[in-house]
C-alpha positions as CSV (number, residue, x, y, z in Angstrom):
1,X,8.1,115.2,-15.7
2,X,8.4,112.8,-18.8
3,X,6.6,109.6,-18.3
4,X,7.0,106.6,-20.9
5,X,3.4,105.4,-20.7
6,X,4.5,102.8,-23.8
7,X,3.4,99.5,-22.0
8,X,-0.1,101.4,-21.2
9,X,-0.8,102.4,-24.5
10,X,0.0,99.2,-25.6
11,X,-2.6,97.7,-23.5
12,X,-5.1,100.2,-24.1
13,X,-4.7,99.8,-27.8
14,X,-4.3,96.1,-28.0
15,X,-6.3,95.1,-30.6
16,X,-5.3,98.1,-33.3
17,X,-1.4,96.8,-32.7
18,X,-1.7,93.5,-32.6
19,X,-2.6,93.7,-36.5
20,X,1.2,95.1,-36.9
21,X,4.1,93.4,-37.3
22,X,6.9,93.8,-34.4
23,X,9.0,96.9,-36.8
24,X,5.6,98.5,-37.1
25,X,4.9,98.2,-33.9
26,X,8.9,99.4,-32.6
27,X,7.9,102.3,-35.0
28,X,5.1,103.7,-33.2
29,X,6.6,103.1,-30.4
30,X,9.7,105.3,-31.4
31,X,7.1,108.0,-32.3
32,X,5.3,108.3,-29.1
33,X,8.5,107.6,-26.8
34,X,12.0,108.4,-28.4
35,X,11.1,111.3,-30.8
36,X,9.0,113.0,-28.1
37,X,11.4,112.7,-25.1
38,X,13.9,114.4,-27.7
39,X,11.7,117.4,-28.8
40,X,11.0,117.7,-24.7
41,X,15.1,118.3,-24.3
42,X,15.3,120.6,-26.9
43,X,12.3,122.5,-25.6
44,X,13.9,122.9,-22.1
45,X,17.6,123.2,-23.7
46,X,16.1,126.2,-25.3
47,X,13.4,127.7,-23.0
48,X,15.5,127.4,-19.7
49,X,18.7,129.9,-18.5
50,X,21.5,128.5,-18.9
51,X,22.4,128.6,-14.9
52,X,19.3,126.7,-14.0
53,X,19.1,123.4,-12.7
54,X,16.3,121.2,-14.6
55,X,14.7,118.5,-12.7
56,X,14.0,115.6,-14.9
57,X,12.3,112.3,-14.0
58,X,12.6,109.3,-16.5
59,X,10.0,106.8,-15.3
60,X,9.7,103.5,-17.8
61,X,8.8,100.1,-17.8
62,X,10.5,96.7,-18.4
63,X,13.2,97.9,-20.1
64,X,15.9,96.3,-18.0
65,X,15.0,93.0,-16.2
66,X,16.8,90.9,-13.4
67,X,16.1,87.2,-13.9
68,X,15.2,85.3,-17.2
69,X,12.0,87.5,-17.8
70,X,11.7,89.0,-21.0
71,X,12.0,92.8,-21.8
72,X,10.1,95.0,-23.5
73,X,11.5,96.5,-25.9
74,X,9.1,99.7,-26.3
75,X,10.5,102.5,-25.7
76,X,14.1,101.5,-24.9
77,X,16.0,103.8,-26.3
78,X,14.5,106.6,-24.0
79,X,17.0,105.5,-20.9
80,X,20.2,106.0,-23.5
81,X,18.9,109.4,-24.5
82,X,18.5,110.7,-21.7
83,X,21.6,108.7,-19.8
84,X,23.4,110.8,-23.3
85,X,21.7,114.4,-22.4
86,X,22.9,114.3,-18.5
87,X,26.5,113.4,-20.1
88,X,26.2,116.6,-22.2
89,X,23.8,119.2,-20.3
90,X,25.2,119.8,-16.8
91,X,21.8,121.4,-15.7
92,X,20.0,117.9,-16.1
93,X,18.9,116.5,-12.7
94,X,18.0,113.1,-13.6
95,X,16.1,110.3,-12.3
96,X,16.5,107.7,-14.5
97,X,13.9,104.9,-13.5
98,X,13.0,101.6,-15.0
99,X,10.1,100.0,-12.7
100,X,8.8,96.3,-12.8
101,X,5.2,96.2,-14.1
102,X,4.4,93.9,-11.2
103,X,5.6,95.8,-8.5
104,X,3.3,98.9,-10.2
105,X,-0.2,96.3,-10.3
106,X,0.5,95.0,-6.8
107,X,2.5,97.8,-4.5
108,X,1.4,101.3,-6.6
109,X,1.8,103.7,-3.2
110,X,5.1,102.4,-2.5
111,X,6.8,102.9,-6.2
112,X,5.1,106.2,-6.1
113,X,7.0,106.7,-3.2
114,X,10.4,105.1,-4.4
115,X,9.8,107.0,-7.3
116,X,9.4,110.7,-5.3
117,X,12.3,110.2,-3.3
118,X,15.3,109.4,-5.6
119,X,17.8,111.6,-5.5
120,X,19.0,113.2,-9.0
121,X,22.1,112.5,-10.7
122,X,24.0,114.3,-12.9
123,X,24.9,111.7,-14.7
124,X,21.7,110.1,-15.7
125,X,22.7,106.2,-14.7
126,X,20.1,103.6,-14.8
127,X,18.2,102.8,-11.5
128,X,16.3,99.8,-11.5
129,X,13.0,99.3,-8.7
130,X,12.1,95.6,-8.6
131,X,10.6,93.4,-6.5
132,X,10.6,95.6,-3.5
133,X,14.6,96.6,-4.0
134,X,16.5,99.7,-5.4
135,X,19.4,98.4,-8.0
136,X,21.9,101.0,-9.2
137,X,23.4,100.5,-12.8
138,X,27.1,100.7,-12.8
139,X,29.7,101.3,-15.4
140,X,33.3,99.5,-14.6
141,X,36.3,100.2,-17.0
142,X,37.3,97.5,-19.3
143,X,40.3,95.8,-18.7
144,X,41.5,95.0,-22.6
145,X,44.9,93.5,-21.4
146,X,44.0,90.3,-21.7
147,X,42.2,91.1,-25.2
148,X,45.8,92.2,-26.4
149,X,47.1,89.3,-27.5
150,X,43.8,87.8,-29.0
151,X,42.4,89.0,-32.7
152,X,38.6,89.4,-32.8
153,X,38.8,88.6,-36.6
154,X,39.1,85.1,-38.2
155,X,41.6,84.1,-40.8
156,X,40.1,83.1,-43.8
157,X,36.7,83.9,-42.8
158,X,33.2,84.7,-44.4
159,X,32.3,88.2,-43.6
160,X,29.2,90.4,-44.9
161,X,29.3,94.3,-45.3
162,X,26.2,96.0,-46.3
163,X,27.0,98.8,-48.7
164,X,30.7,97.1,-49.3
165,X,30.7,98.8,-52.9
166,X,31.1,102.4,-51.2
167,X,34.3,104.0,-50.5
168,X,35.0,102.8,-46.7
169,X,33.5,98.9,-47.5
170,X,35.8,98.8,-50.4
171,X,38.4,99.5,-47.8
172,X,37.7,97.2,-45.0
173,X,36.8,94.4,-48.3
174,X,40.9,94.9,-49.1
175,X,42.3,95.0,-45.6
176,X,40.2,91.6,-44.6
177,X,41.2,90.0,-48.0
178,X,44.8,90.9,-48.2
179,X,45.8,90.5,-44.1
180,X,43.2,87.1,-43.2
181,X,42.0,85.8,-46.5
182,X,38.7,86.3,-46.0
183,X,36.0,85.9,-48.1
184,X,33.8,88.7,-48.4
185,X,30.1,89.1,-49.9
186,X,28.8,92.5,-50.8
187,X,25.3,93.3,-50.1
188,X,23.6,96.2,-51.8
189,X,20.5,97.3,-53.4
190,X,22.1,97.7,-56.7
191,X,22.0,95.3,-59.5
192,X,24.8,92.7,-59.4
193,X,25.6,93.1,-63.1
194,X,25.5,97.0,-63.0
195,X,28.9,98.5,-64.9
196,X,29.8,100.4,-61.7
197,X,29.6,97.5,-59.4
198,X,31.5,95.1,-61.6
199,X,34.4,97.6,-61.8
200,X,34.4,98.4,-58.0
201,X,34.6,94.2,-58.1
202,X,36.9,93.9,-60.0
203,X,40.1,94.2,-58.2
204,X,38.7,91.3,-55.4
205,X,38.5,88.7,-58.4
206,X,37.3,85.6,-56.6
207,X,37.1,86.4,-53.2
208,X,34.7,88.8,-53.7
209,X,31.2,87.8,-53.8
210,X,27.6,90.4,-54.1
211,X,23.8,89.5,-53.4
212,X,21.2,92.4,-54.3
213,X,18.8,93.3,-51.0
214,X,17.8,95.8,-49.6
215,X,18.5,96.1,-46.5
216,X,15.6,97.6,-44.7
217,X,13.5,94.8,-46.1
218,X,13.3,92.2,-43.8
219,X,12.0,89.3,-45.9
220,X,15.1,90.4,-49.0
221,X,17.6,90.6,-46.3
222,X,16.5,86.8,-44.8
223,X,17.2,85.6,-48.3
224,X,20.3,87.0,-48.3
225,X,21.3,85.3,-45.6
226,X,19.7,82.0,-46.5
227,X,21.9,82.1,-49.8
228,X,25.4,82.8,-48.0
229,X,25.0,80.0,-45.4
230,X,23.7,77.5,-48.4
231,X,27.3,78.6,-50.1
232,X,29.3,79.1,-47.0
233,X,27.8,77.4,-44.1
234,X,28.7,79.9,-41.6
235,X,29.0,84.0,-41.8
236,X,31.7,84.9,-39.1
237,X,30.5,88.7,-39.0
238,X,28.8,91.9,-40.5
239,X,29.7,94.9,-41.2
240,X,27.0,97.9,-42.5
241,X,28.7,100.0,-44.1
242,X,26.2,101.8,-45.8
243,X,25.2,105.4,-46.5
């Protein structure tokens, strides 16, 4: 049985990640929670015969919430692993669980119980146990009639692509240029005045602008998007497009 003790560990070790910023701390958490759960299914994808069934339970915490309460964010990605291994491994028996910190403090015997007596699913879908109640996560088909006639992209509007000098952002620069008239602004950790990038500018003349960031820095990045909405007022939508 996987448990994601995340919210635990985080109260246990308080002090030491309070010091972090929230990345560093979503970091960790990725360490102790996604990679793990992922080097667990590829121990039992390996270790177990291929015709038996593999009980899994997936217990975490706060994930999902039901009223205005916020989540937590620590160790989230763990129910769409898993919800993505019972989609592709027909052996997985899942329990996929997300529990409500306050039913665990105040009604423990109860959730272990809730917790014990779920049925598996071979699909891996989210249940939720709150506030005394079972809620079952359900998928519905989207209906994209009425999306048909609609076009989620604005003429003549300010778009961003991260990594727009590369092969497939120098496409989607030219298609939202030459069909909506848009006005598109390169970001990339290159130089602005680099040879390379001037040509690959080139063809876009003036409604082509580029700001150098890196992306992965959060304070460069802020900057970045400071500058376009002092030009622009207003970025319509993003695109990362790089490598």
């Amino acid at each position: 049985m996987w448990v994601n003790r995340s919210s635990f560990f985080l109260a246990e070790h308080a002090d030491k990640e309070d010091r972090l910023e929230p990345p560093q701390k979503i970091k960790q958490s990725q360490v102790r929670n996604e990679v793990q759960l992922l080097r667990l299914l590829k121990e039992l994808n390996d270790s177990q015969p291929m015709n038996k069934p593999i009980d899994f339970y997936i217990v975490t915490t706060d994930n999902y919430t039901l009223s205005k309460h916020p989540v937590s964010p620590y160790g989230g990605g763990i129910t769409g692993l898993v919800y993505s291994a019972a989609q592709g491994d027909h052996r997985l028996r899942i329990r996929n669980l997300d529990l409500s910190t306050k039913d665990i403090q105040e009604v423990k015997e109860d959730v272990i119980k809730k917790v014990v007596s779920e049925p598996p699913s071979h699909r891996g879908e989210v249940i939720k146990l709150d506030d005394g109640r079972r809620y079952h996560q359900v998928f519905y088909e989207m209906d994209d009639r009425r999306h048909l006639e609609t076009n989620g992209i604005r003429n003549k509007g300010i778009y961003v692509i991260v990594g727009g000098s590369g092969t497939i952002g120098r496409i989607i620069t030219r298609y939202l240029i030459a069909d909506y008239e848009a006005h598109v602004i390169w970001i990339g950790r290159t130089p602005e005045k680099d040879q390379v990038i001037q040509q690959k500018m080139e063809p876009f003349q003036d409604s082509l602008s580029y700001i150098q960031a890196d992306v992965t820095d959060e304070e460069q990045m802020k900057m970045a998007v400071n500058r376009i909405k002092e030009q622009f007022h207003v970025i319509h939508g993003a695109i990362f497009s790089g490598g």
